[in-house]
C-alpha positions as semicolon CSV with decimal commas, in nm:
position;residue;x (nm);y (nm);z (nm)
1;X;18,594;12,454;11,935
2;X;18,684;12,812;11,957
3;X;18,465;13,072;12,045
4;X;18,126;13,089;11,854
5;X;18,030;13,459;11,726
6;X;18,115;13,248;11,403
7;X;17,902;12,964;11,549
8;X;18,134;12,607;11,483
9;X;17,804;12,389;11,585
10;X;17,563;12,525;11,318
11;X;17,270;12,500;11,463
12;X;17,340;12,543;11,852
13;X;17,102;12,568;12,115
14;X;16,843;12,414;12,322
15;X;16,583;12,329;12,081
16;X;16,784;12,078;11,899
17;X;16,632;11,765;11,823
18;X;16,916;11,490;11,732
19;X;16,853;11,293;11,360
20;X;16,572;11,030;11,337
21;X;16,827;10,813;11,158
22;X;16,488;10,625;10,973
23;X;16,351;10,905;10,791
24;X;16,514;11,185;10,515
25;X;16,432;11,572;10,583
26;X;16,458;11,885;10,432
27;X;16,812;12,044;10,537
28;X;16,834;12,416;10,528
29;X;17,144;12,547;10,378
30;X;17,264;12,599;10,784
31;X;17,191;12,240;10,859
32;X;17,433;12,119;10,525
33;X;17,668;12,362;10,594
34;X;17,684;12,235;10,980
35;X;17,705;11,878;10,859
36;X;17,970;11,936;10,656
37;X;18,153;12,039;10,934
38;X;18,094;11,713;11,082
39;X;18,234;11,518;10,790
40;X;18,535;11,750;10,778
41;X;18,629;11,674;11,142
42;X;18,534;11,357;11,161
43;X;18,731;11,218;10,809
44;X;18,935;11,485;10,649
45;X;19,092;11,608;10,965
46;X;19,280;11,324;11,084
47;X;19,414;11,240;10,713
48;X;19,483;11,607;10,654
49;X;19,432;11,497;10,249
50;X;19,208;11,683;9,963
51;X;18,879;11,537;9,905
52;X;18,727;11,580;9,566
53;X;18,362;11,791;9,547
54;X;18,145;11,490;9,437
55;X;18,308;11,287;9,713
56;X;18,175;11,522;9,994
57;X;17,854;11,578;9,801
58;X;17,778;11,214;9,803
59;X;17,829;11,161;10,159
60;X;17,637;11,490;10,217
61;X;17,339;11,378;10,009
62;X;17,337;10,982;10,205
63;X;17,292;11,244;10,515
64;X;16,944;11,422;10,313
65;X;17,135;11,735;10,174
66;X;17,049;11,799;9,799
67;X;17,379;11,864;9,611
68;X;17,250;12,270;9,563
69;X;17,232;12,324;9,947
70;X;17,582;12,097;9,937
71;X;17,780;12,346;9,726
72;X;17,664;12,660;9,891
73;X;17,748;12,466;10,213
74;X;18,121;12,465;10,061
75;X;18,092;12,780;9,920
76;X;18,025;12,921;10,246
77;X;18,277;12,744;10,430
78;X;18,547;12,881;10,249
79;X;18,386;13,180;10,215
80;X;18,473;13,151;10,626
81;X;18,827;13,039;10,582
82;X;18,836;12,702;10,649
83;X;18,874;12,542;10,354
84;X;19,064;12,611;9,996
85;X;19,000;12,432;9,683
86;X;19,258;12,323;9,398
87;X;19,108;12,260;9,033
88;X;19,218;11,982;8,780
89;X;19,066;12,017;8,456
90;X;18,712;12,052;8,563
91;X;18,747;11,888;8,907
92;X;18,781;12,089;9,218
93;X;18,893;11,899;9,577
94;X;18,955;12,082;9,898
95;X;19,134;12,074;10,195
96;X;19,122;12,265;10,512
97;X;19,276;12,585;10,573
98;X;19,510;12,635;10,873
99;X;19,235;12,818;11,002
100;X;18,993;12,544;10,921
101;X;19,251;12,303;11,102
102;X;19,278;12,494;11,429
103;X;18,908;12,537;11,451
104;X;18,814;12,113;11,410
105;X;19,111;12,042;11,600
106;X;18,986;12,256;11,917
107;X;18,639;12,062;11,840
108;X;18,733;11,779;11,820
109;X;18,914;11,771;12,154
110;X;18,618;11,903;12,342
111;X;18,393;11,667;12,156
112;X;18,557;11,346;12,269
113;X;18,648;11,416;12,601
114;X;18,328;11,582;12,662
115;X;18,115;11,347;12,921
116;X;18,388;11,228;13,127
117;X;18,263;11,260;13,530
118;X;18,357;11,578;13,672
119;X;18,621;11,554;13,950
120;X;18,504;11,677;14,281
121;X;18,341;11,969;14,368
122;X;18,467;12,241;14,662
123;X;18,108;12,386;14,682
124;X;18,254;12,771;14,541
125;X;18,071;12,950;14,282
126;X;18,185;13,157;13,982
127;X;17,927;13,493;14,035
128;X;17,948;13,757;13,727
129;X;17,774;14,071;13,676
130;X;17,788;14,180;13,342
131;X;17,558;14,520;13,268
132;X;17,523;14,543;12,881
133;X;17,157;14,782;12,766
134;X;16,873;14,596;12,551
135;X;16,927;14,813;12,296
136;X;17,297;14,674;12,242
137;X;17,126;14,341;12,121
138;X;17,364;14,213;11,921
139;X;17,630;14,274;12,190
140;X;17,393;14,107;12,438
141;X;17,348;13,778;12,193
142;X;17,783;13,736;12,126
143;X;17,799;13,778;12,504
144;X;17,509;13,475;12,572
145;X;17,659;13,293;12,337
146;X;18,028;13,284;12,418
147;X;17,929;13,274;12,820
148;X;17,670;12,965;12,748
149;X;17,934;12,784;12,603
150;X;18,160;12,829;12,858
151;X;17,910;12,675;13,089
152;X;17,785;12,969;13,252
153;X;17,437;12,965;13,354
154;X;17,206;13,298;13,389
155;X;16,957;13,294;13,661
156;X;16,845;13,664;13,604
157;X;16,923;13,963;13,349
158;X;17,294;14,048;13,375
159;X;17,368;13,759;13,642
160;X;17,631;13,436;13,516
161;X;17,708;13,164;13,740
162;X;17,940;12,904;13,707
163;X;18,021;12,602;13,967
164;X;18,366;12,595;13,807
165;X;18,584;12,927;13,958
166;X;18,851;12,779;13,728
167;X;18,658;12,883;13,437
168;X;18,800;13,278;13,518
169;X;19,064;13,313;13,318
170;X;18,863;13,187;13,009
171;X;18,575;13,400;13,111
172;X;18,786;13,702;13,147
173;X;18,867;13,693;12,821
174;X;18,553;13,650;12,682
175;X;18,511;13,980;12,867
176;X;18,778;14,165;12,721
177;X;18,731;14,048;12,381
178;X;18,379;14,192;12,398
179;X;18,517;14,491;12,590
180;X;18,304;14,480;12,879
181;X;18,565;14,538;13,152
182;X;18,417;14,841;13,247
183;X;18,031;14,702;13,333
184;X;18,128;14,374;13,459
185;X;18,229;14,253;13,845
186;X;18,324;13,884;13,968
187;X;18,266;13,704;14,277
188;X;18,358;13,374;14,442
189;X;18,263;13,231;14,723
190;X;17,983;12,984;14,847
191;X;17,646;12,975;14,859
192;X;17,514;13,142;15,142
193;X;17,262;13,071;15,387
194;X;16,954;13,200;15,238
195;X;16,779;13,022;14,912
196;X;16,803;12,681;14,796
197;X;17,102;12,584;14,546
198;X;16,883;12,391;14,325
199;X;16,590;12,639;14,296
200;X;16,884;12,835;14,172
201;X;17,047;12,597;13,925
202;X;16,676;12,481;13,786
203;X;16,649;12,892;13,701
204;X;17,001;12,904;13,513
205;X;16,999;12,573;13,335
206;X;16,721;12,381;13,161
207;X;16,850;12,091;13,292
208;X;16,510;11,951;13,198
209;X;16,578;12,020;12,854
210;X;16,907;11,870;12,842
211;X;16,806;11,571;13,011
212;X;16,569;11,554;12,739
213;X;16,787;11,594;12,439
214;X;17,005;11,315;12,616
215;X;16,731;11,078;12,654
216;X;16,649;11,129;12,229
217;X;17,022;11,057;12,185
218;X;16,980;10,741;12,343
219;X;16,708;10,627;12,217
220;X;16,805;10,734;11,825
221;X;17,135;10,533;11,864
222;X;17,061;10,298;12,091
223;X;16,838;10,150;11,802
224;X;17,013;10,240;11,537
225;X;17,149;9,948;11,322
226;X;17,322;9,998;11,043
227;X;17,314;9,666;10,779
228;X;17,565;9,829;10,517
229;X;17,967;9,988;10,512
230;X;17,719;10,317;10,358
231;X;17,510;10,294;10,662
232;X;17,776;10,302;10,922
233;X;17,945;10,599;10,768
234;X;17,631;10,774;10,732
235;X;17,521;10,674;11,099
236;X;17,884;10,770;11,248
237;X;17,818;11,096;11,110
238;X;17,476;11,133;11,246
239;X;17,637;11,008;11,603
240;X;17,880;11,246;11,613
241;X;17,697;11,533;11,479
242;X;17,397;11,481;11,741
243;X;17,684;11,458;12,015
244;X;17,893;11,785;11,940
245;X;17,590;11,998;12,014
246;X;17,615;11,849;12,356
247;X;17,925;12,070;12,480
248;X;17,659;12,368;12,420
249;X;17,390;12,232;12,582
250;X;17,516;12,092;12,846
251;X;17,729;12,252;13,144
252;X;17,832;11,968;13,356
253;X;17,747;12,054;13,693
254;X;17,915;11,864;13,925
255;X;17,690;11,550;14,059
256;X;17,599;11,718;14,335
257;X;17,373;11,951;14,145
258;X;17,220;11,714;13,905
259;X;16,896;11,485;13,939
260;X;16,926;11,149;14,072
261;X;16,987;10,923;13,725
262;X;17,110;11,188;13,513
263;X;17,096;11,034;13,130
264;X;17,392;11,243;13,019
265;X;17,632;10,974;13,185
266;X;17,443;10,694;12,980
267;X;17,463;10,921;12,685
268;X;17,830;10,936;12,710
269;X;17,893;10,567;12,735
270;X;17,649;10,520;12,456
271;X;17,847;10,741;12,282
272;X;18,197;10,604;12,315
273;X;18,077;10,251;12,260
274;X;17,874;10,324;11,882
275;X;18,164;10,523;11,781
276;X;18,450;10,246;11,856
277;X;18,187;10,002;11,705
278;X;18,140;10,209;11,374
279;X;18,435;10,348;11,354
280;X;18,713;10,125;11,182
281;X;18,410;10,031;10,912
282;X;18,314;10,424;10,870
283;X;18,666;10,500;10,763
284;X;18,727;10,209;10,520
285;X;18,367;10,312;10,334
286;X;18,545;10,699;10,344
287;X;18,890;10,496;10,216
288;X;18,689;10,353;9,906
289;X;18,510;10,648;9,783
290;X;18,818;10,845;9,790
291;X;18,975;10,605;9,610
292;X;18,704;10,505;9,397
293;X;18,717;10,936;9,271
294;X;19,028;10,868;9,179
């Protein structure tokens, strides 16, 4: 998705926890608003078709979302520009915005091709130095933000790394969006002769974290069995909406600097196969309560 000061994931970062798929929870009006994004890139963008209110509400309350928190979720949304509604009689449906389109299109490209194994690595390092004060905190928080989900790692105040030098162009203009030109320098090159690389990567990643996350994703969906055409819909969603965070979390080092048995490549086949699995049944159950709102 495209850059997040307007944060596409919802809740992003590395305290996640994906869904227990056994037990309902209170959703904050974040949370509904974040899995209506899901919905909306999952279903809606691929038909590129109105859906009625109640429909989404529905599907929004099978995920644990009361219908309050689902209407403000909508509210805000287009509030945001990504969705418009249309009103017949007393019915409202929406649809997305081109805006709206742009932004789950760009998502859902990253989302499905993220976890393929990196190609080869050359050993050269991305190095930025990017001087912004603590008292520019907000500043300092759109910077994080937009550089962590670039990939970038930050071993120390002011310091970004990234194994990928490729990543410069897309970097740069995270820099000059911000306007930070003048207080940031680049380097790349490889790692030189005194430290170890992985002390290093262990102090700009939690890779421990990640690994983590991964192994709850496996374990959530690897159990997961859904008995009814509403369960699969309401566990694709779930699947997909625990796996988009994982573009944020994770920065796909190359191989070389990973642990030995790295879960993120199970993850990703785990992944892939529950979503071809669910997926033809998911969108028939979408089909009929479309058509079933008439």
């Amino acid at each position: 998705m495209t850059s997040p000061d307007f944060d596409p994931l919802g809740e992003s970062g590395p305290d996640f926890a994906p869904p227990v798929l056994s037990r309902r929870r209170e959703l904050s009006a974040t949370s509904a608003r974040s899995l209506l994004l899901t919905v909306l890139g999952e279903f809606v963008l691929p038909r590129d078709e109105a859906v009625w209110t109640q429909v989404l509400l529905d599907v929004l309350g099978d995920l644990g979302v009361e219908h309050k928190s689902g209407r403000q979720a909508l509210a805000r949304t287009a509030a945001e520009g990504l969705l418009s509604s249309d009103r017949s009689g007393r019915r409202v449906r929406w649809s997305l915005t081109a805006t709206g389109h742009q932004l789950l299109s760009t998502g859902a490209q990253r989302i499905y091709s993220f976890g393929a194994s990196p190609t080869g690595w050359d050993g050269r390092w991305l190095v930025l130095l990017v001087s912004v004060p603590e008292s520019r905190r907000q500043l300092r928080h759109r910077l994080r933000t937009r550089l962590a989900w670039a990939g970038l790692g930050t071993p120390a105040p002011g310091v970004w790394l990234s194994p990928e030098p490729g990543k410069q162009p897309e970097v740069s203009e995270v820099i000059h969006e911000l306007a930070l030109e003048e207080v940031t320098s680049s380097f790349v090159g490889e790692f030189g002769q005194i430290g170890k690389e992985r002390e290093l990567v262990a102090e700009a990643w939690n890779l421990a974290g990640v690994e983590a996350a991964y192994q709850d994703f496996i374990t959530t969906f690897s159990a997961a069995e859904p008995a009814s055409p509403k369960e699969v819909l309401r566990d694709q969603i779930h699947l997909v909406h625990a796996w988009r965070r994982f573009p944020f979390l994770d920065p796909q080092l190359p191989a070389e600097l990973l642990p030995g048995g790295w879960a993120g490549a199970k993850a990703a086949e785990l992944f892939r196969e529950r979503h071809e699995q669910w997926d033809a049944a998911a969108r028939r159950q979408w089909r009929e309560m479309l058509e079933s709102a008439g």
